[in-house]
N, C-alpha and C positions, 0 to 999 in steps of 0.2 A: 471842582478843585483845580488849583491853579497848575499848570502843565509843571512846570518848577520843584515846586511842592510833589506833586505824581514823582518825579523824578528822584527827588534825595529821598522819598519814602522807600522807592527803590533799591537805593543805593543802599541805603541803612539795613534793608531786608536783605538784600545780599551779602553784606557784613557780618547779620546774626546769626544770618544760616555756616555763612563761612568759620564764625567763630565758634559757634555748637558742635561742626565736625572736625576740628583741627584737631588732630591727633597729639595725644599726649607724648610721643617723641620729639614733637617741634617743641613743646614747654618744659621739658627737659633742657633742650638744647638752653634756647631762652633763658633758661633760670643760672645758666653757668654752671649746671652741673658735670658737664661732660668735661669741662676745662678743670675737675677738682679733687683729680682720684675719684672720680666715682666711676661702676661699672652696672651693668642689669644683664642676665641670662636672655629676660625679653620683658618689652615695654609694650603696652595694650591700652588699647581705648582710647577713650576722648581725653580733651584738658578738664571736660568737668567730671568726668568717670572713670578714672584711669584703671591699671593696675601694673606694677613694676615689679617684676620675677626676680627672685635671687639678688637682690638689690647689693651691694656693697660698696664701701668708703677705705680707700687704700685697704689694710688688713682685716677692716673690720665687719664682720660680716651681718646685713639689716634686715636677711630675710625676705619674704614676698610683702607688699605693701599697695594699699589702697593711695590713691595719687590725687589730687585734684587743685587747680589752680584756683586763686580768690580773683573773684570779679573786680570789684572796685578795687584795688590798687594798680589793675592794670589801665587805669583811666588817668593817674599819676605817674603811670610810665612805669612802674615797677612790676614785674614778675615775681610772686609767689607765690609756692608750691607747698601746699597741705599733704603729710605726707604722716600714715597711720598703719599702724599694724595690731590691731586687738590684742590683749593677755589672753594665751588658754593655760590651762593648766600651771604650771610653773614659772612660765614665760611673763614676765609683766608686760610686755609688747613694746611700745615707740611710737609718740607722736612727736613731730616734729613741724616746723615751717619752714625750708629753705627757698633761694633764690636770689634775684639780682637789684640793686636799685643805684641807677649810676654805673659809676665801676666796684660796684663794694659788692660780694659774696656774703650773704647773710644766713645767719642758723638762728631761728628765734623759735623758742618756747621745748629746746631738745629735752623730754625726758625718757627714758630708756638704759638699759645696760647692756655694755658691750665689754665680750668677749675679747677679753686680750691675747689667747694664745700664748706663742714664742717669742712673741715681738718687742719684748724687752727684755728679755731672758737674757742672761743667768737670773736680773731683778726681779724677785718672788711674788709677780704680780698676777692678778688672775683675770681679773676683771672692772668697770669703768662703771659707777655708774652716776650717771647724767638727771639734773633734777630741774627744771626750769632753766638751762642754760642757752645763752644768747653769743651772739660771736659774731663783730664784724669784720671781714679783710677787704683792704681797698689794695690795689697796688701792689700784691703782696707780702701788706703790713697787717698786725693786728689794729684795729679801729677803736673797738670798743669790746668788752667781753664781763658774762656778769652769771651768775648762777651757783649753786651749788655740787659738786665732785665729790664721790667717792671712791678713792681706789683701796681695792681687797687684796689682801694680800696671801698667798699662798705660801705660809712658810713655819714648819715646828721649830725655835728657836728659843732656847731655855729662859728665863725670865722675861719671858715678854709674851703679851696678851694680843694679839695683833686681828682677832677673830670678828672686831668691827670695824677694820680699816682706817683708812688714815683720811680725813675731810678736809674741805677746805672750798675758796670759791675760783672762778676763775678772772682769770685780770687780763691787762694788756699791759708790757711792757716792752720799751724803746721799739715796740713795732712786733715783739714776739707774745704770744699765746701763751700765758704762763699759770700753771696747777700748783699751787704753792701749798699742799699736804700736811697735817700730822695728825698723830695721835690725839687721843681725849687727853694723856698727862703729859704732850706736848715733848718727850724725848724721844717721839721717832717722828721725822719727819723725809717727806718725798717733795723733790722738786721737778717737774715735769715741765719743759719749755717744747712748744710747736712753733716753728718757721712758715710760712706762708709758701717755698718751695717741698714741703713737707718733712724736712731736715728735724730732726729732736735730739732732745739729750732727756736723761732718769733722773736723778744720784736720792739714792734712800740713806739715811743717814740714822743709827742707832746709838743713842746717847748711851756710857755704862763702859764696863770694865768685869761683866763677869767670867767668873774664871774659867767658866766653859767653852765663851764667846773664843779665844784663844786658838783654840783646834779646832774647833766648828768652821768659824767665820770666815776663817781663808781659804776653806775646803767650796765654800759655795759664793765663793769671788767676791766678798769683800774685803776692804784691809784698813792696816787699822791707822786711824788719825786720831790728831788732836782730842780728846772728850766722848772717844767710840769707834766706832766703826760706819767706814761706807761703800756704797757700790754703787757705778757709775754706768750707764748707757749710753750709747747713740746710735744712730743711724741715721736711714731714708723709711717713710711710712710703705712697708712693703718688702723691705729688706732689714736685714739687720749688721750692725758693727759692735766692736765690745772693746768700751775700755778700761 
């Protein structure tokens, strides 16, 4: 065998082996995750075995998860990150693909539901849930963004049925991530804008004039405009403001 050939057979083997034991906190790094509100209690294992403890995304919290990077895109220069968390019980779990390709932050194939918390509060929201959704930021712009959104809404409110949430897909506009929401008969709708510094705004909007809506509505921070009633948020993902 030619001494040459001996030699990059070498090399190559020392790259395999290199590449089989790299730890899956360097392909965290790699994938631009640590640059994106993301956080982990503790990160384990290989890039092709991982496991990521207490995983979360600004407020939202992804639980323990199975990790592993895909081979052949990393031969096209891009890093991503296969990232899974089984259903048990009640739990529907999370799969997801995040990662980097360029300067762009990628989320491809998110589905899952995520716990809202206080994070738009006073807005009667409970919960997110994500259905084949795709999201790119370059820059921090939105790129591209495509899927289907659920948000559930947490709230007794007299003539209104709100117990399957408000639907819609997700877009990209002038650079912003935007949930454009409503109802099945389309008089409530939610508009949810994400910033690429993680900056958002809510505003739920309920179409109507009923007479209840009156004492109620202004008790749980809405007021009333043009054709109903709305209520509006903002903040930073991780803190909250109220306007």
């Amino acid at each position: 065998m030619p001494r040459a050939l001996t030699y990059l057979l070498i090399i190559l083997a020392v790259i395999a082996v290199a590449l089989f034991f790299l730890p899956l906190r360097l392909a965290v790094s790699m994938a631009g995750l640590e640059g994106s509100r993301f956080s982990a209690k503790a990160i384990s294992g290989s890039v092709w075995n991982g496991r990521i403890e207490g995983a979360q995304v600004g407020p939202f919290q992804l639980g323990d998860l199975d990790a592993a990077v895909r081979f052949l895109p990393l031969l096209t220069g891009r890093v991503l990150l296969d990232l899974e968390r089984p259903p048990v019980g009640g739990d529907r779990g999370l799969v997801a693909t995040v990662g980097r390709s360029g300067n762009s932050l990628l989320v491809q194939n998110a589905t899952t539901v995520l716990g809202v918390g206080r994070q738009l509060a006073p807005l009667p929201a409970s919960a997110i849930d994500l259905r084949d959704v795709n999201i790119s930021f370059a820059n921090g712009r939105c790129q591209s963004a495509s899927g289907q959104v659920r948000m559930s809404l947490d709230a007794n409110i007299p003539g209104l049925d709100l117990k399957q949430g408000l639907l819609g897909n997700a877009i990209c506009q002038d650079g912003v991530l935007v949930l454009p929401l409503q109802s099945g008969s389309g008089m409530e709708q939610l508009t949810l804008k994400l910033e690429g510094n993680g900056f958002y705004t809510a505003r739920l909007f309920l179409s109507g004039s009923d007479r209840a809506w009156t004492l109620l509505l202004p008790t749980l921070g809405f007021r009333n405009v043009p054709d109903g009633y709305a209520i509006k948020v903002a903040g930073q993902l991780g803190q909250r403001n109220e306007h």
